[in-house]
C-alpha beads as a LAMMPS data file, in Angstrom:
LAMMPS data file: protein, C-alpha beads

195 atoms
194 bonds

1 atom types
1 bond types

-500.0 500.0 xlo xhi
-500.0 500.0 ylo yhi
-500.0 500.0 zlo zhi

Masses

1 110.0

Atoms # bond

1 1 1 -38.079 -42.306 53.358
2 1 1 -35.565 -43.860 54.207
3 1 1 -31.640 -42.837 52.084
4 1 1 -33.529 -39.052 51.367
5 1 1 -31.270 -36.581 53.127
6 1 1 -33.727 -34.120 53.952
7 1 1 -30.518 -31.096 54.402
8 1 1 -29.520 -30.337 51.091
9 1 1 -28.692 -26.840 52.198
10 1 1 -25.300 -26.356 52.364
11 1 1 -23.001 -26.346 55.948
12 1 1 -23.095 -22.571 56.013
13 1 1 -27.041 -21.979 55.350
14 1 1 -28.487 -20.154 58.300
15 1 1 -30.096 -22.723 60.454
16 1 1 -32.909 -20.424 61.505
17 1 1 -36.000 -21.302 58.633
18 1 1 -37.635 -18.223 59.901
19 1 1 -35.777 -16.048 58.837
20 1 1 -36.492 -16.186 54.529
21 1 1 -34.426 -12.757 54.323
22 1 1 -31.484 -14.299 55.258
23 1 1 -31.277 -16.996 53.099
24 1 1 -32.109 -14.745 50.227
25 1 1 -29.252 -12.396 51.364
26 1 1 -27.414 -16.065 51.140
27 1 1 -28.581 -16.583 48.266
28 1 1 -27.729 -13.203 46.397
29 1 1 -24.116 -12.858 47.780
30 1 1 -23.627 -16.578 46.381
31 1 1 -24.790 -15.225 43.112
32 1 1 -23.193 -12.150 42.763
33 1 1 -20.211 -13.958 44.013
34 1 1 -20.852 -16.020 40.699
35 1 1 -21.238 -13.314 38.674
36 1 1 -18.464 -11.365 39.681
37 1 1 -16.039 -14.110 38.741
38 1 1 -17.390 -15.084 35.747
39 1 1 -16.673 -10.911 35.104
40 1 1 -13.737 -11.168 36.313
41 1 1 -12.769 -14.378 34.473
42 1 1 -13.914 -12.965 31.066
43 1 1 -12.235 -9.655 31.951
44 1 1 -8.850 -11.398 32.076
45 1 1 -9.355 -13.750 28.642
46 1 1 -10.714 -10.525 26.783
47 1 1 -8.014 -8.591 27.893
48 1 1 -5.239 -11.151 26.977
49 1 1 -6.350 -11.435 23.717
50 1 1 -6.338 -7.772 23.000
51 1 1 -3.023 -7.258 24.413
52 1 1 -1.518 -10.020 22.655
53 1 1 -3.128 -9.082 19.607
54 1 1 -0.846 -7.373 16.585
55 1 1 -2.294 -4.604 14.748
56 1 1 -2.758 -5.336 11.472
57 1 1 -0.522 -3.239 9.046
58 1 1 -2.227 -1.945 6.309
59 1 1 -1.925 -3.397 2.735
60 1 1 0.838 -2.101 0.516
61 1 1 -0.284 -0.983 -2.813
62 1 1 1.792 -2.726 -5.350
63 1 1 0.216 -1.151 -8.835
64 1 1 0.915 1.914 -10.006
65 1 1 -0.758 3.501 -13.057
66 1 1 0.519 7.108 -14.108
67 1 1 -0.746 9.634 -16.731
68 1 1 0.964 12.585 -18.004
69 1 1 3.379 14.143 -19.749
70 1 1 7.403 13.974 -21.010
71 1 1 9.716 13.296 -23.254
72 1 1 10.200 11.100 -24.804
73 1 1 7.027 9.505 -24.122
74 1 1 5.435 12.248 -25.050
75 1 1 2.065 11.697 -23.466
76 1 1 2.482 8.835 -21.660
77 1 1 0.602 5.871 -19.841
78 1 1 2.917 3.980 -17.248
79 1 1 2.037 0.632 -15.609
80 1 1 4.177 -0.123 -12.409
81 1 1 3.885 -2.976 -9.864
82 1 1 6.562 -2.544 -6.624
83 1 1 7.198 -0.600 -3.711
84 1 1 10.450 0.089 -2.976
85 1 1 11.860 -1.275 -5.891
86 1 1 9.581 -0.689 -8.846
87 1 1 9.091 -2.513 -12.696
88 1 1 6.971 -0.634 -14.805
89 1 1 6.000 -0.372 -18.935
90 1 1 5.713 2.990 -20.627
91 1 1 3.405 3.391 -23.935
92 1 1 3.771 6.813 -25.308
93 1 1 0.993 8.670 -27.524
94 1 1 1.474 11.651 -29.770
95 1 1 -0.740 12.790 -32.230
96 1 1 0.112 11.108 -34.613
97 1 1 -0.742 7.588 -32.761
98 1 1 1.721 5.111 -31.137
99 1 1 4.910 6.467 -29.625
100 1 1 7.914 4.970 -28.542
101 1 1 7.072 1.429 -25.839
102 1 1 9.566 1.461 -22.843
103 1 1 10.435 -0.529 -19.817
104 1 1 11.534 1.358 -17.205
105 1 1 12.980 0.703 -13.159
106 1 1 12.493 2.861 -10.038
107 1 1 13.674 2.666 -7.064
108 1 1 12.786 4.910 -4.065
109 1 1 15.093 5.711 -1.713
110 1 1 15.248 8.015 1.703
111 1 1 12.802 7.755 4.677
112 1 1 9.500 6.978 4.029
113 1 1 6.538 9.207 5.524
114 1 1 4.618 8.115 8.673
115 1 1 1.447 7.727 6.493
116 1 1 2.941 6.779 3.435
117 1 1 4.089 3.331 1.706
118 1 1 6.875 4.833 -0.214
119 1 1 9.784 7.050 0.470
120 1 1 9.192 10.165 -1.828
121 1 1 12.348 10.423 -3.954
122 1 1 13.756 7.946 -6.584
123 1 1 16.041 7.337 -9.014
124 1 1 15.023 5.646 -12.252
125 1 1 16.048 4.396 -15.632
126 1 1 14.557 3.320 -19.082
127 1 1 14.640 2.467 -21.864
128 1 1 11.801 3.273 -24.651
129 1 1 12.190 2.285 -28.653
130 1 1 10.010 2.269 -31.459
131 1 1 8.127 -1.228 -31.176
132 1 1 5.112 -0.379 -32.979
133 1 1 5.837 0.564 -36.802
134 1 1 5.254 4.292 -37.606
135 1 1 4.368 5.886 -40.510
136 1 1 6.758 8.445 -39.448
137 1 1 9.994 9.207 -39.896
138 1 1 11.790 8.253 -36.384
139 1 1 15.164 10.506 -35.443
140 1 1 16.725 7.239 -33.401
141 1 1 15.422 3.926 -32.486
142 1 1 16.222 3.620 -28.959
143 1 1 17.034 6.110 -26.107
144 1 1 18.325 5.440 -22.756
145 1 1 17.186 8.003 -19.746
146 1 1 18.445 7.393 -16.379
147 1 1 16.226 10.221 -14.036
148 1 1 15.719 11.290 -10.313
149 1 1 12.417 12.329 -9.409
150 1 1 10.101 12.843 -6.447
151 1 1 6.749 11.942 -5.935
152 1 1 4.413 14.267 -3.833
153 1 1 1.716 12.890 -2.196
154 1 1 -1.833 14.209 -2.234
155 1 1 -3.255 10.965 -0.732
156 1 1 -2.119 7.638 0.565
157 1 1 -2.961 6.382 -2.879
158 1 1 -2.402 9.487 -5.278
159 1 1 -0.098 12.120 -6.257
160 1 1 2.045 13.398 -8.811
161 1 1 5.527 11.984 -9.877
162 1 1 7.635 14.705 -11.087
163 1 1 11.188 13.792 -12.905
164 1 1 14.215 15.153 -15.149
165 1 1 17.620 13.635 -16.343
166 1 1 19.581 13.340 -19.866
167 1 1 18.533 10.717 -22.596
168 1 1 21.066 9.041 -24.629
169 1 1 19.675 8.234 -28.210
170 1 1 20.988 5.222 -30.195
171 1 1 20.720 3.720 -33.473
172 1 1 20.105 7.166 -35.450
173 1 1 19.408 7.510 -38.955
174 1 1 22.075 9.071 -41.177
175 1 1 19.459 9.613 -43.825
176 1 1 17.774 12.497 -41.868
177 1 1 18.297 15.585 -42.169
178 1 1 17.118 17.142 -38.694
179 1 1 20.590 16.581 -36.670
180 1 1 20.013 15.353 -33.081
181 1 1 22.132 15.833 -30.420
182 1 1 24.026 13.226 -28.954
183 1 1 22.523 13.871 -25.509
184 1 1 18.823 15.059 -24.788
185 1 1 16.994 16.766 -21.774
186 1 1 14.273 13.951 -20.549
187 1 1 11.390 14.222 -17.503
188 1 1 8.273 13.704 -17.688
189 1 1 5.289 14.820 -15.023
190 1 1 2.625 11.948 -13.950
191 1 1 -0.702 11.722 -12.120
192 1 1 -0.461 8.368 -10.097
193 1 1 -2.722 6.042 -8.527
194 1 1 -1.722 3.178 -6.606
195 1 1 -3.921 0.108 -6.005

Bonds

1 1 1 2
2 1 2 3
3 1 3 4
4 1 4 5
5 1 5 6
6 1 6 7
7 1 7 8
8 1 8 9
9 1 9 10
10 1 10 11
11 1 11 12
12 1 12 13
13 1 13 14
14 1 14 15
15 1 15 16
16 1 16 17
17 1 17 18
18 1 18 19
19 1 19 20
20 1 20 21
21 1 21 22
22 1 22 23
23 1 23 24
24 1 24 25
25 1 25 26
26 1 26 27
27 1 27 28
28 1 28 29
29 1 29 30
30 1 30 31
31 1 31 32
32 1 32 33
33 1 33 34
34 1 34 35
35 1 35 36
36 1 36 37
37 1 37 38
38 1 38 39
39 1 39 40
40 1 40 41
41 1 41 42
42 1 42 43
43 1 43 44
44 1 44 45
45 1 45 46
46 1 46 47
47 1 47 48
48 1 48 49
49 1 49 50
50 1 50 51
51 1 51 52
52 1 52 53
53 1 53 54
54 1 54 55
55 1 55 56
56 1 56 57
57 1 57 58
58 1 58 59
59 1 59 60
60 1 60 61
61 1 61 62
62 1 62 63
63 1 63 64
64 1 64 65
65 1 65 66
66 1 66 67
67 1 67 68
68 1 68 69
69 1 69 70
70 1 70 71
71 1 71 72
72 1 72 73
73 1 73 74
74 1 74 75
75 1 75 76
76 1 76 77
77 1 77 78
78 1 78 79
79 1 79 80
80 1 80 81
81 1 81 82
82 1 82 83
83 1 83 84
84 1 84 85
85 1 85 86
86 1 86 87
87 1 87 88
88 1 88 89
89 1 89 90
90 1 90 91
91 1 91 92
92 1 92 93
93 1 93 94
94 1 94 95
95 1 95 96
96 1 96 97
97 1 97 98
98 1 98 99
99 1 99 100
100 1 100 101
101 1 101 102
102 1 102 103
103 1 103 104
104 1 104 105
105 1 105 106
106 1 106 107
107 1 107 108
108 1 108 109
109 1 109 110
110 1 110 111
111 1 111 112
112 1 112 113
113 1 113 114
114 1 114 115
115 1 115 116
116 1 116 117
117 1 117 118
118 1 118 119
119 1 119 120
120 1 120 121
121 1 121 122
122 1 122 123
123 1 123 124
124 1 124 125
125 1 125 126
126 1 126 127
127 1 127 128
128 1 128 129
129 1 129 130
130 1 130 131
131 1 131 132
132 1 132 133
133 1 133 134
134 1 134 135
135 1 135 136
136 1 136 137
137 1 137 138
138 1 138 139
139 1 139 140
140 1 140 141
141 1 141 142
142 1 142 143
143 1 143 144
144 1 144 145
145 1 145 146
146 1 146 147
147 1 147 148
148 1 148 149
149 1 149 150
150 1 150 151
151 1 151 152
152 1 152 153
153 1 153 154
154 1 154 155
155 1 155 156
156 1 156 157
157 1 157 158
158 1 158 159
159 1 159 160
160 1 160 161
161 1 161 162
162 1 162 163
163 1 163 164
164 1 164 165
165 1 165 166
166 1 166 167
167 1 167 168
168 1 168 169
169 1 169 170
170 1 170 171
171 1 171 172
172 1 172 173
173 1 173 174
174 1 174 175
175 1 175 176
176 1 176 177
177 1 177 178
178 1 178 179
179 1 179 180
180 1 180 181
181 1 181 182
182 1 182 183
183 1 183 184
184 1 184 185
185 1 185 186
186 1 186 187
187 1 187 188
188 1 188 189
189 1 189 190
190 1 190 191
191 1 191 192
192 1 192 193
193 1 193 194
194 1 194 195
């Protein structure tokens, strides 16, 4: 036929067709050869990726909900939504129903544990009033507690908030005759969960 190139081995092939071992040697080296690259190759890609890759911080938890116990929220649910700098609503409950409603600020301050999204101790303020009528007879209608505190962790997501400072009660009723001081003792102790 004429145009058919009958050599379609390449240059380097072992001229001698008796020997089949030798072209299969060929034939393996080219191979692995291949496959060694392609390894190699793939190696390189893989490995730039993960080198160039960032670890992924994890999430912050921005809610906080607390439980517990103070004055003067008396038993007390707390909603909060920050990290370093935390907003937050206060309902109280006593046993006779609905407390005094506050709004209250935190913000932690200090180094931070390794492990930990927020730095342990804070300083806070709040203030809580009688929002929700009654049928009791209310010493003041406002107070205003600035606190410090410290949170210790038990988890990366729980713990217990623990704070004290004075309270400053406003718009008092003349009419009563229990006599409140002009400045009160305030904390409170909380179970938290963050999410």
């Amino acid at each position: 036929m004429s145009g058919f190139n009958h050599n379609t081995l390449p240059k380097s092939y072992p001229e001698n067709k008796q020997t089949g071992l030798v072209a299969l040697i060929y034939f393996w080296q080219s191979k692995r050869r291949m496959l060694l690259f392609v390894v190699f190759l793939s190696g390189i890609l893989l490995t730039g990726n993960i080198a160039g890759a960032k670890i992924k911080p994890r999430p912050k938890y921005r809610f906080e909900a607390d439980f517990g116990y103070g004055f003067p929220e008396a038993i007390g649910i707390k909603i909060k939504y920050g990290n370093k700098i935390q907003a937050g609503l206060v309902q109280s409950l006593d046993s006779r129903g609905f407390g005094a409603t506050g709004i209250e600020i935190y913000y932690h301050m200090g180094e931070k544990p390794r492990l930990m999204d927020q730095a342990p101790w804070y300083v806070s303020g709040g203030v809580a009033g009688y929002l929700i009528d009654v049928d009791y007879i209310k010493e003041y209608n406002f107070i205003i507690y600035p606190r410090i505190g410290r949170s210790f962790n038990i988890s990366r997501t729980a713990g217990i908030n623990l704070d004290a400072g004075p309270g400053f009660p406003l718009g008092r009723k003349n009419s009563s005759n229990n006599s409140i001081a002009p400045v009160l003792f305030t904390g409170s102790l909380t179970i938290f969960i963050r999410f």
